[in-house]
C-alpha positions as CSV (number, residue, x, y, z in Angstrom):
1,X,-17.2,-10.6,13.0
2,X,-18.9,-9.0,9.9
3,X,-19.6,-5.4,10.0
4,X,-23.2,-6.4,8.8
5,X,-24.3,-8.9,11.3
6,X,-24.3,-6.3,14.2
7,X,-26.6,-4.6,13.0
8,X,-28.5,-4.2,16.9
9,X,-25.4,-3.1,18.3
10,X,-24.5,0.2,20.0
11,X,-20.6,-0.3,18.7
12,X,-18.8,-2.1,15.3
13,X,-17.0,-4.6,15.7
14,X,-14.2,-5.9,12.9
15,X,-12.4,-8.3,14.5
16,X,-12.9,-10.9,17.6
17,X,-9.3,-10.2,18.4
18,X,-9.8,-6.2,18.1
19,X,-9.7,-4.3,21.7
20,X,-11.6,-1.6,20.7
21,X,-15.1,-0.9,18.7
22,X,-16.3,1.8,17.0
23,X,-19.3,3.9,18.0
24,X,-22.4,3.5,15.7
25,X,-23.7,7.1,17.3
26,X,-22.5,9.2,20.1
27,X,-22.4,6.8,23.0
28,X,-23.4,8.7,26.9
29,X,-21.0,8.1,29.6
30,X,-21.9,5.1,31.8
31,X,-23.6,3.5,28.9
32,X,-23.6,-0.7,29.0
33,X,-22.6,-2.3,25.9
34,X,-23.9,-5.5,26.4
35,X,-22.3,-7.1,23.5
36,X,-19.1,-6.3,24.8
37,X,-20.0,-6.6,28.4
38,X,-18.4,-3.1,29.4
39,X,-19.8,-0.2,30.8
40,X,-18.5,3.2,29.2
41,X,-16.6,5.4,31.6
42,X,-16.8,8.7,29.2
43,X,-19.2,9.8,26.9
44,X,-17.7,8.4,23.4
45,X,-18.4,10.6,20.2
46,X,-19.5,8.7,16.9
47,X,-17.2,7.0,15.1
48,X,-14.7,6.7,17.9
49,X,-13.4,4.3,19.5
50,X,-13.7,2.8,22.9
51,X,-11.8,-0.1,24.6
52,X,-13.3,-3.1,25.3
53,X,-10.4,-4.7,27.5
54,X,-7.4,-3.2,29.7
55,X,-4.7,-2.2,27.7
56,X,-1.2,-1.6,29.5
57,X,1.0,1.5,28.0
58,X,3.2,0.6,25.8
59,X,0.8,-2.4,24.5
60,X,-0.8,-2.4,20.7
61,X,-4.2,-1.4,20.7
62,X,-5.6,-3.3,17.8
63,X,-8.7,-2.7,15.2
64,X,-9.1,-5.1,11.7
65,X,-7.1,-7.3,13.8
66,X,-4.0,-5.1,13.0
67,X,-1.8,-2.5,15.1
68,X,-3.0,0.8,14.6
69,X,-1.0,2.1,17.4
70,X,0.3,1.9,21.3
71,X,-1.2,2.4,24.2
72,X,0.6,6.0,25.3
73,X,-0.9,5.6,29.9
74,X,-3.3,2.5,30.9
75,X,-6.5,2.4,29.2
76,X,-9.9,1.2,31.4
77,X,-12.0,-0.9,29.6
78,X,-14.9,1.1,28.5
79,X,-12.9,4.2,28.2
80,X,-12.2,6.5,25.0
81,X,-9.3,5.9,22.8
82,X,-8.0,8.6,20.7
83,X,-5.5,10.9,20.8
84,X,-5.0,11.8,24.4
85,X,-4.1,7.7,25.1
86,X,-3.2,6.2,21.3
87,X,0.4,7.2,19.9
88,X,2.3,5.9,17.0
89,X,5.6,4.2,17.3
90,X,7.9,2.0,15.1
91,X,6.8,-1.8,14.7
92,X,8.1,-4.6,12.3
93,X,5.4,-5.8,9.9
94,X,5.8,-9.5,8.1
95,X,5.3,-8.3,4.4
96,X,4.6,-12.0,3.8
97,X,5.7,-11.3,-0.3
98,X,3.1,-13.3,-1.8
99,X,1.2,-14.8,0.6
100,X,-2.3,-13.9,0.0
101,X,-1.9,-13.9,-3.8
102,X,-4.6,-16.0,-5.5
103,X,-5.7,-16.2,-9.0
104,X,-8.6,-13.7,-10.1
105,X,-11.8,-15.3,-10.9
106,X,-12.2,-13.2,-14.5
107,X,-15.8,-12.8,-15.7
108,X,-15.9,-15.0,-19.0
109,X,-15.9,-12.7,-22.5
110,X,-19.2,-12.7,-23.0
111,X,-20.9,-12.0,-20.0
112,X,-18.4,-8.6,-19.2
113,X,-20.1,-5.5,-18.9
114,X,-20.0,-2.6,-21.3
115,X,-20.0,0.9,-21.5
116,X,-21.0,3.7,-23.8
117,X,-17.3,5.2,-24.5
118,X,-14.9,7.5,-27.3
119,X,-12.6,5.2,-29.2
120,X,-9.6,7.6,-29.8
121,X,-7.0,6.8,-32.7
122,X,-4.7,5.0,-31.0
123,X,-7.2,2.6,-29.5
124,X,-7.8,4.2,-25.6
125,X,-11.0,4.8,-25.0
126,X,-12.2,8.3,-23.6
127,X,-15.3,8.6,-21.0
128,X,-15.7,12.4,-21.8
129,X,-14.9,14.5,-25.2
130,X,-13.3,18.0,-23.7
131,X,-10.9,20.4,-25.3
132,X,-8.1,21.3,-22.7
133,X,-6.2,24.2,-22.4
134,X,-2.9,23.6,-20.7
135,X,-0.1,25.7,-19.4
136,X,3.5,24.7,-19.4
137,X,3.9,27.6,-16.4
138,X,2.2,30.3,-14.0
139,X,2.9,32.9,-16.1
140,X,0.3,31.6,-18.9
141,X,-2.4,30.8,-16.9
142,X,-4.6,33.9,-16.8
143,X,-4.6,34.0,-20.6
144,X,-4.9,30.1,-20.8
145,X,-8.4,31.1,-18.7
146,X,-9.9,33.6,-20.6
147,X,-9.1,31.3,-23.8
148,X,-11.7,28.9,-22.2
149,X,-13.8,31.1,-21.0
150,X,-14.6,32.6,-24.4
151,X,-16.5,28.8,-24.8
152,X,-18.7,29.5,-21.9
153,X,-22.3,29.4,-22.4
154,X,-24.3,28.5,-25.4
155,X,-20.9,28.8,-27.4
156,X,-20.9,24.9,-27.8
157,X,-24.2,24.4,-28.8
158,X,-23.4,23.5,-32.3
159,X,-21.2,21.3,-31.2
160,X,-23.2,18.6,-29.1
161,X,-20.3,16.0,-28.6
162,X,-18.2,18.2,-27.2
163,X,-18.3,18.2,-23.1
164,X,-16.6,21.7,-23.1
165,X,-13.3,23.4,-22.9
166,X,-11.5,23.7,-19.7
167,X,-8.6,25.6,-18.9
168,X,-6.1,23.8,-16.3
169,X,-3.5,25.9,-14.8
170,X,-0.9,25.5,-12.2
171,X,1.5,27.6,-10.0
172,X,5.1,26.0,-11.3
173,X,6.8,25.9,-14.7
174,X,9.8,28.1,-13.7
175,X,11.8,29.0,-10.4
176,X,12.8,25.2,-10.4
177,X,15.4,23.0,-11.8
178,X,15.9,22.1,-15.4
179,X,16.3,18.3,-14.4
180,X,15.7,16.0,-11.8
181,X,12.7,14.2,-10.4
182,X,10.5,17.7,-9.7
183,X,11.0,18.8,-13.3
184,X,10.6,15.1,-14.5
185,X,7.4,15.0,-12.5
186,X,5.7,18.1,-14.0
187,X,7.0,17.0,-17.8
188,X,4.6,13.9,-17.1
189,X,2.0,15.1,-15.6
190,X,1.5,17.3,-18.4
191,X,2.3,15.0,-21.1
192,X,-0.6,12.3,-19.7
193,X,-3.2,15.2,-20.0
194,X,-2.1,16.4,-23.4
195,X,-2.4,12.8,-24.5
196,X,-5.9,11.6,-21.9
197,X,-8.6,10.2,-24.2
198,X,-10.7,12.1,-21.9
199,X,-9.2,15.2,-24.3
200,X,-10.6,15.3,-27.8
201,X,-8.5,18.1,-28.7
202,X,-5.9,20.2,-26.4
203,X,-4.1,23.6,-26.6
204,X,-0.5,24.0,-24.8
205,X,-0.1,27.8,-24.1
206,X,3.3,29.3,-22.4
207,X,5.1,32.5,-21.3
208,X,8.0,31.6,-23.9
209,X,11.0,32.3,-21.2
210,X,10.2,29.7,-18.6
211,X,12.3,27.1,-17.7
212,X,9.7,24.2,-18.7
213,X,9.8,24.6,-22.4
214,X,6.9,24.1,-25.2
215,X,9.4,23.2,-27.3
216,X,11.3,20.9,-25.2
217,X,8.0,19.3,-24.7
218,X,7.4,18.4,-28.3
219,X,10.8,16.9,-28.5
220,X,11.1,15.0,-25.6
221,X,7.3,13.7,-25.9
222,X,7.0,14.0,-29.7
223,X,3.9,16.2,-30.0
224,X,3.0,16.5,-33.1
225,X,0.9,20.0,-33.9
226,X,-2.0,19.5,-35.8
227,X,-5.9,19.5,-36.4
228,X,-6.5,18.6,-32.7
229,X,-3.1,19.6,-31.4
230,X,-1.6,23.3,-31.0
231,X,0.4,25.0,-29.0
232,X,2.2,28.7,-28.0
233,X,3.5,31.5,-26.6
234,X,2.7,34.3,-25.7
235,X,6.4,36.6,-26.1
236,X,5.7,35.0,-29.5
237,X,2.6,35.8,-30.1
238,X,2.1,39.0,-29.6
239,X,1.0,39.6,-25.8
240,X,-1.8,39.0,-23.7
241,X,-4.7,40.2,-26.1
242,X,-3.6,38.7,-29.2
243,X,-2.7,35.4,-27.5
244,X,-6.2,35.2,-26.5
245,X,-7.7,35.9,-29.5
246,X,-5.1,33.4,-31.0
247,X,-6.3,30.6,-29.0
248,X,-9.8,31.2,-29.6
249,X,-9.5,31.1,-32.9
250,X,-7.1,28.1,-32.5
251,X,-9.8,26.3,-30.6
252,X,-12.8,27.0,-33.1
253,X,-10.9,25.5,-36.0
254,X,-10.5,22.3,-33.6
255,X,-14.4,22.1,-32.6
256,X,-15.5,20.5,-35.7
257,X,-13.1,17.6,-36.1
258,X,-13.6,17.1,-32.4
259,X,-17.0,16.8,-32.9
260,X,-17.2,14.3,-34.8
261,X,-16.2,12.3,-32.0
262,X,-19.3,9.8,-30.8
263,X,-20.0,7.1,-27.8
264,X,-19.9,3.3,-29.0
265,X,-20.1,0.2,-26.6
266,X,-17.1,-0.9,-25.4
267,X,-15.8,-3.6,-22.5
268,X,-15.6,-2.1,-19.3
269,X,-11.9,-3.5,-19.3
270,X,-11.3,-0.5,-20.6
271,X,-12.0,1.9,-18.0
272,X,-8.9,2.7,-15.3
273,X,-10.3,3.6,-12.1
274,X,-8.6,5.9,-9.9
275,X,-8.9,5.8,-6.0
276,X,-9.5,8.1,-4.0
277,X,-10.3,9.2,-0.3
278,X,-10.5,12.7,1.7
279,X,-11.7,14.2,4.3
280,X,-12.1,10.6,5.4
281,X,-13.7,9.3,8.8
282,X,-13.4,6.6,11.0
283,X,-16.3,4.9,9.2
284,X,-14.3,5.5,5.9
285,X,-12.4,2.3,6.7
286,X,-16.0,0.4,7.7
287,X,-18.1,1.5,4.4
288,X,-17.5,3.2,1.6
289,X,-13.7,2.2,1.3
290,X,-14.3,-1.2,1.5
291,X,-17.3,-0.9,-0.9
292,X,-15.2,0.5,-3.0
293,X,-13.0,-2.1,-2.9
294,X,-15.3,-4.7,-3.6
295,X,-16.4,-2.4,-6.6
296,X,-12.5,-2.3,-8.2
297,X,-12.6,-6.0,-7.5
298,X,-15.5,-6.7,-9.9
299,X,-14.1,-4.1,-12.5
300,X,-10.7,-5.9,-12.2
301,X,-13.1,-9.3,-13.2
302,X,-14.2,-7.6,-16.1
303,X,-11.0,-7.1,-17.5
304,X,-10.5,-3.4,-15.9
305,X,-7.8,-1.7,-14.2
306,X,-8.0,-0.1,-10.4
307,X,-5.1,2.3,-9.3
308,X,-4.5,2.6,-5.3
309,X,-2.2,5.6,-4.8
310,X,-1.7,8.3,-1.7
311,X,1.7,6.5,-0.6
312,X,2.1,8.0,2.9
313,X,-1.4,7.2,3.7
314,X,-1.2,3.0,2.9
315,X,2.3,3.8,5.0
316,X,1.9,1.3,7.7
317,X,-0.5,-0.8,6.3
318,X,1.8,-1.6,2.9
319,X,2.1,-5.2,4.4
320,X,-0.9,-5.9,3.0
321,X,-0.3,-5.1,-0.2
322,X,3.0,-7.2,-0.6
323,X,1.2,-10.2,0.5
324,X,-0.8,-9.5,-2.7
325,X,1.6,-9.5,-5.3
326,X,2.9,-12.2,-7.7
327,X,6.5,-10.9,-8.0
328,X,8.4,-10.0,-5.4
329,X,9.7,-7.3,-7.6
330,X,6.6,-5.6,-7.6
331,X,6.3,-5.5,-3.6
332,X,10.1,-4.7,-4.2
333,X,8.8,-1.1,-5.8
334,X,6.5,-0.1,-3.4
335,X,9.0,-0.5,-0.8
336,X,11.6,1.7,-2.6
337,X,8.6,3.8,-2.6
338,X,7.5,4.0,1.2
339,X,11.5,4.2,2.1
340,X,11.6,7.2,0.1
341,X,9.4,8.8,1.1
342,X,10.4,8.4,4.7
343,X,14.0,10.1,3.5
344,X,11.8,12.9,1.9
345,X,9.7,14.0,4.9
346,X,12.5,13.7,7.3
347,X,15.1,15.9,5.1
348,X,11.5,18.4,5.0
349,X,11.3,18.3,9.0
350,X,7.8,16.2,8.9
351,X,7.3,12.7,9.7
352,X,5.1,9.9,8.2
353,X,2.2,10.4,11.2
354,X,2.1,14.1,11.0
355,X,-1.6,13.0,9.4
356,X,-4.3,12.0,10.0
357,X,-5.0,15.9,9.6
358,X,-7.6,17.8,12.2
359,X,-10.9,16.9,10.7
360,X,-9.8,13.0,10.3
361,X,-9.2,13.1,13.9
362,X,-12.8,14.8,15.0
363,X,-14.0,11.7,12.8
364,X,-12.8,9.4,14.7
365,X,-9.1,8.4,13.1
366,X,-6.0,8.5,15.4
367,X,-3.0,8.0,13.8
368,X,-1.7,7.4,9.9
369,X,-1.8,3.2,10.9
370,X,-5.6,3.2,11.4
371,X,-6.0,5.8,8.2
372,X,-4.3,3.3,6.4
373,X,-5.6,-0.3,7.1
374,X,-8.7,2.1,6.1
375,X,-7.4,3.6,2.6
376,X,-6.0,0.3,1.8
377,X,-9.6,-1.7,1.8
378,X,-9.8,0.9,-1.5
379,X,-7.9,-1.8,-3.3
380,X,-10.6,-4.2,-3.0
381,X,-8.9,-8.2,-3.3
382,X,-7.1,-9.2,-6.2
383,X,-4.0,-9.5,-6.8
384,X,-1.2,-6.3,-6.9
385,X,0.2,-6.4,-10.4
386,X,2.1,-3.2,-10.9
387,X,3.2,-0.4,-9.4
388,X,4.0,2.9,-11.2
389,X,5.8,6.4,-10.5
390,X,3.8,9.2,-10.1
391,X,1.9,10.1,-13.7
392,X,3.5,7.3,-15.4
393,X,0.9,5.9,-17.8
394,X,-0.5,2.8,-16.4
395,X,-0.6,0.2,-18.6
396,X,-1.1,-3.2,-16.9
397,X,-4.8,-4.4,-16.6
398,X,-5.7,-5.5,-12.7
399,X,-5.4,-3.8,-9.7
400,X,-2.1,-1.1,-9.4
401,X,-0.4,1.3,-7.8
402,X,0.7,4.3,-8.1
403,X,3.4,6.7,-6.0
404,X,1.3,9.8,-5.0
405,X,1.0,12.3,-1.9
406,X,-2.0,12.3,0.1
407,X,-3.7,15.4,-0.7
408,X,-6.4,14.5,-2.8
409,X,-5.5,16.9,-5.8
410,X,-2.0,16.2,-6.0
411,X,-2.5,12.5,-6.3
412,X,-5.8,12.3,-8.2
413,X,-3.9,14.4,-10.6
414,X,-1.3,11.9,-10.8
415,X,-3.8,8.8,-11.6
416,X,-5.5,11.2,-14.3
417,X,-2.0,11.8,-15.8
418,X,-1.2,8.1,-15.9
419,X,-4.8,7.3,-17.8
420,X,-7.4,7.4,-15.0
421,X,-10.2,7.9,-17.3
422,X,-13.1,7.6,-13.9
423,X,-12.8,8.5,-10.2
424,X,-14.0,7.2,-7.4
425,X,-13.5,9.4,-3.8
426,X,-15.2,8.3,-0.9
427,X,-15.6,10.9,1.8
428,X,-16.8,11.0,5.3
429,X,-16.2,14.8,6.5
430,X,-18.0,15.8,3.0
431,X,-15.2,16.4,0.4
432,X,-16.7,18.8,-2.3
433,X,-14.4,17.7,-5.4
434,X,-14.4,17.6,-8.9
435,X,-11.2,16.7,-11.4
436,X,-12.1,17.5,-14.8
437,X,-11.2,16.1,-18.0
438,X,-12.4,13.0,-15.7
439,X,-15.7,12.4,-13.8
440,X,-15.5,12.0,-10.4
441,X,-18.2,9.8,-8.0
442,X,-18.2,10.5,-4.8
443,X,-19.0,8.2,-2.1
444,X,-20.7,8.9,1.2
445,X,-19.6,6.8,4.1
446,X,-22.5,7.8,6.2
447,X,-25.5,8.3,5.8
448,X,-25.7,11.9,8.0
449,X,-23.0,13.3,5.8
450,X,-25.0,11.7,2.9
451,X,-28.3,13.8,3.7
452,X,-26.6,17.1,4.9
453,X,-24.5,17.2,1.8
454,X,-26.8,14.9,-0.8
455,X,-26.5,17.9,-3.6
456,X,-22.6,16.5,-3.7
457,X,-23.0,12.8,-2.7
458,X,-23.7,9.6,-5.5
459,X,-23.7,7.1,-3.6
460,X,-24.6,6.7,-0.4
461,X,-22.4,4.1,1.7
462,X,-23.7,4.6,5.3
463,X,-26.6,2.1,4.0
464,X,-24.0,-0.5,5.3
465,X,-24.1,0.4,8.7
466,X,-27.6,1.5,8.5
467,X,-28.3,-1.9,7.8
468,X,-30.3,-1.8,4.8
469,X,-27.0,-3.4,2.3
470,X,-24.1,-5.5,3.0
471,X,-20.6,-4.0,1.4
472,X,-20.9,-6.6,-1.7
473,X,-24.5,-5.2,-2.5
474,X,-22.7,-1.4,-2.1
475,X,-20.0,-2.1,-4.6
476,X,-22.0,-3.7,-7.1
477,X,-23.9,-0.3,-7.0
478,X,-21.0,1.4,-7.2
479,X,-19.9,-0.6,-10.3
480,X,-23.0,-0.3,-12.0
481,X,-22.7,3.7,-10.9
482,X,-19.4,3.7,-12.5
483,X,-20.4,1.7,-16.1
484,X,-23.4,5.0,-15.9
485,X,-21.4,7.6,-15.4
486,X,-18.5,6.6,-17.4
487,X,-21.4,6.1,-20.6
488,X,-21.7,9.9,-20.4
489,X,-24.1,10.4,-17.3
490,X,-23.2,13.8,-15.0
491,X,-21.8,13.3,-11.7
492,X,-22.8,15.3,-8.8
493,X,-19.5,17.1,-8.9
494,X,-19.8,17.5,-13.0
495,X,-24.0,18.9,-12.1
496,X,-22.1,21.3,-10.1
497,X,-19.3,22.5,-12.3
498,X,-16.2,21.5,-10.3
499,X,-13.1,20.5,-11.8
500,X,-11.8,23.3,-13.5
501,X,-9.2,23.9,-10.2
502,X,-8.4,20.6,-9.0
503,X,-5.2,20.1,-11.4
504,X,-2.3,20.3,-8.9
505,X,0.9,18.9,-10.1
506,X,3.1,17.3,-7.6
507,X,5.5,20.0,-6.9
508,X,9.1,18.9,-6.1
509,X,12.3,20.5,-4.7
510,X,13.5,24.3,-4.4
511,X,11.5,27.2,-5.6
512,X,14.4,29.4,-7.3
């Protein structure tokens, strides 16, 4: 049954075949549900889930008509399900390769959308015109700081094309390995924000003794220095004080020739959208997500790209995105993914459920299957056409993939490294989270979180449960939210200055 035809109900219902229902609102104990003809036996807090039939242990309790875990002692109908009587345990899925692969319905040429974007050189197109400041290790980041914060103020006010200058910074660079994939990992993630057309002009600064090297860098990814382009150290340099002034200096000289830098219309094929969820809810998976996903579809018709990322939380719902693909190959990839990633946690002492995390569970979500069948409706429809390692550029045009963690700054940093040039993060706990070069839309996947937190909130999803919009009226707001935003208007999270600390490499293998 469709989320918006119940709209009377007490309870959400996804699926006829489904033996639970989610609560619209905090249900009372002894409660009748008359459209499921039960009676609750225990008060049921909103967005959780009560039973609707007798489930046996041991039996899969079922929601979007899919397993999201087993019943761990008998469950009454009418009773709460959640942690104390839901458990995870192995299952086979049919990954189906292909199955539910269909050819996209593209908007013709001239009726695509548009946008108000910054044609770089090289053809990518830019949605904001910063000047970044980036560190090849800890040791530089302090300095890298007060470089940027020198620009602070009404220092850009000649310069009106010019979004600002931000310093990103991390915690690794040295203590690691020379090689292998953790060193690999950090090369490219730095290498995709040197080069993001989100970056009108950029500024590498190091230590000069670390084991991730500037000039390694310029080799390996053939930087060339230049008008827009510098980079050093500060052993070289002369020290704290005078590496500060240096990059000031550096910076100033680049502020002209990055202003020259203006908006003109281009297609909204080229925007790359990355996806995003945290501090989700159970109606993450009922609203905003799937909105969302209806929103990538439409950008995907116009000739766009979506990336899907946050690997262990599709884990157990990845069957439905190998039904989606063309190639077997492709499905092929994001199983070497998911089985690697089962190695990694295991040789770490974690496991693949040891999420959701404590404030997905007081929202309602029970174990990593039901956060996934959630995270997945992100993807939208259309067919899965790549899938790429963590901060490899994407390049394909549809909807992709990409190998991430979870944790929403690890992976967003990924998608931003790859060429995310927009962000979309639903929330239903109330994420506050920005990821600058790159604007980032949140989405609201109730309306309660919506009000309580509306200084942070764009759109507002919980209309769909409300009522008042059906998911395909949501994502074409979204979109249309999106094509704004992306043409240079602030989102909440830009209004409020965040950004600056959400750059968090994905950190791999021994600290040394």
């Amino acid at each position: 049954m469709d989320i918006e035809t119940q709209q009377g109900a007490l309870t959400i219902r996804l699926h006829g075949a489904d033996n639970v229902v989610t609560a619209k609102a905090t249900i009372a104990a002894g409660t009748r549900l008359a459209d499921e003809n039960i009676e609750t036996r225990d008060e049921i807090p909103v967005s959780h889930k009560v039973a609707t039939a007798a489930i046996e242990t041991g039996q899969p309790v079922r929601k979007y008509d899919q397993i999201i875990g087993f019943a761990s002692t008998p469950i009454a109908p009418g009773e709460h399900v959640h942690t104390h009587n839901l458990a995870m345990k192995t299952f086979e899925r049919d990954y189906a390769y292909g199955a539910d692969a269909k050819p996209t319905d593209f908007v013709t040429e001239a009726e695509r959308a548009t946008f108000q974007g910054f044609v770089r050189a090289d053809g990518r197109v830019g949605t904001r015109n910063y000047v970044g400041v980036l560190t090849s290790v800890n040791c530089s980041a302090t300095v890298a700081r007060a470089i940027a914060d020198a620009f602070r103020g009404d220092t850009l006010a000649d310069y009106p094309n010019v979004d600002g200058v931000v310093a990103l910074v991390h915690g690794t660079g040295c203590g690691m390995a020379g090689s292998g994939l953790g060193f690999e990992l950090l090369q490219n993630t730095l290498d995709g924000y040197k080069r993001h057309p989100n970056f009108g002009g950029a500024l590498m600064v190091g230590l000069g003794c670390e084991v991730n090297q500037i000039a390694g860098m310029v080799d390996r990814h053939g930087w060339e220095m230049g008008e827009t382009f510098q980079a050093m150290t500060i052993q070289d340099t002369g020290g704290t004080r005078a590496t500060v002034q240096r990059g000031i200096e550096q910076i100033k000289d680049m502020l002209g020739e990055v202003n020259k830098a203006t908006r003109s219309t281009v297609p909204a094929g080229e925007l790359k959208l990355g996806l995003e969820c945290g501090g989700s809810d159970a109606y993450s998976g009922l609203t905003a997500n799937p909105a969302l996903g209806a929103a990538a579809d439409l950008l995907v018709r116009h000739g766009g790209t979506a990336i899907l990322a946050e690997t262990p939380e599709i884990y157990g719902a990845e069957h439905l995105l190998t039904r989606r693909v063309e190639d077997r190959a492709i499905a092929d990839k994001l199983i070497k993914h998911i089985l690697w990633w089962e190695d990694y946690t295991a040789k770490n002492g974690a496991e693949m459920n040891n999420n959701p995390s404590p404030g997905n569970k007081a929202g309602g979500l029970t174990t990593i299957l039901e956060k996934s069948l959630g995270a997945v409706a992100k993807g939208g429809t259309t067919n899965l056409i790549d899938v790429y390692q963590y901060a490899e550029p994407v390049t394909a045009k549809g909807f992709t993939f990409m190998n991430t963690p979870g944790y929403d700054v690890v992976s967003v940093t990924g998608m931003v490294a790859g060429g995310a040039n927009v962000v979309c993060f639903t929330t239903g706990r109330g994420s506050v989270f920005g990821c600058k070069p790159v604007p980032c839309i949140k989405l609201a996947t109730n309306t309660a979180m919506f009000r309580r937190m509306e200084e942070d909130m764009d759109v507002n999803c919980g209309v769909i449960t409300d009522g008042e919009a059906s998911v395909r009226e949501t994502g074409r707001v979204i979109f249309d939210t999106i094509l704004d935003v992306a043409s240079g208007r602030p989102s909440k999270s830009e209004a409020l200055g965040l950004g600056d600390e959400e750059f968090v490499p994905w950190h791999i293998g021994a600290v040394m």
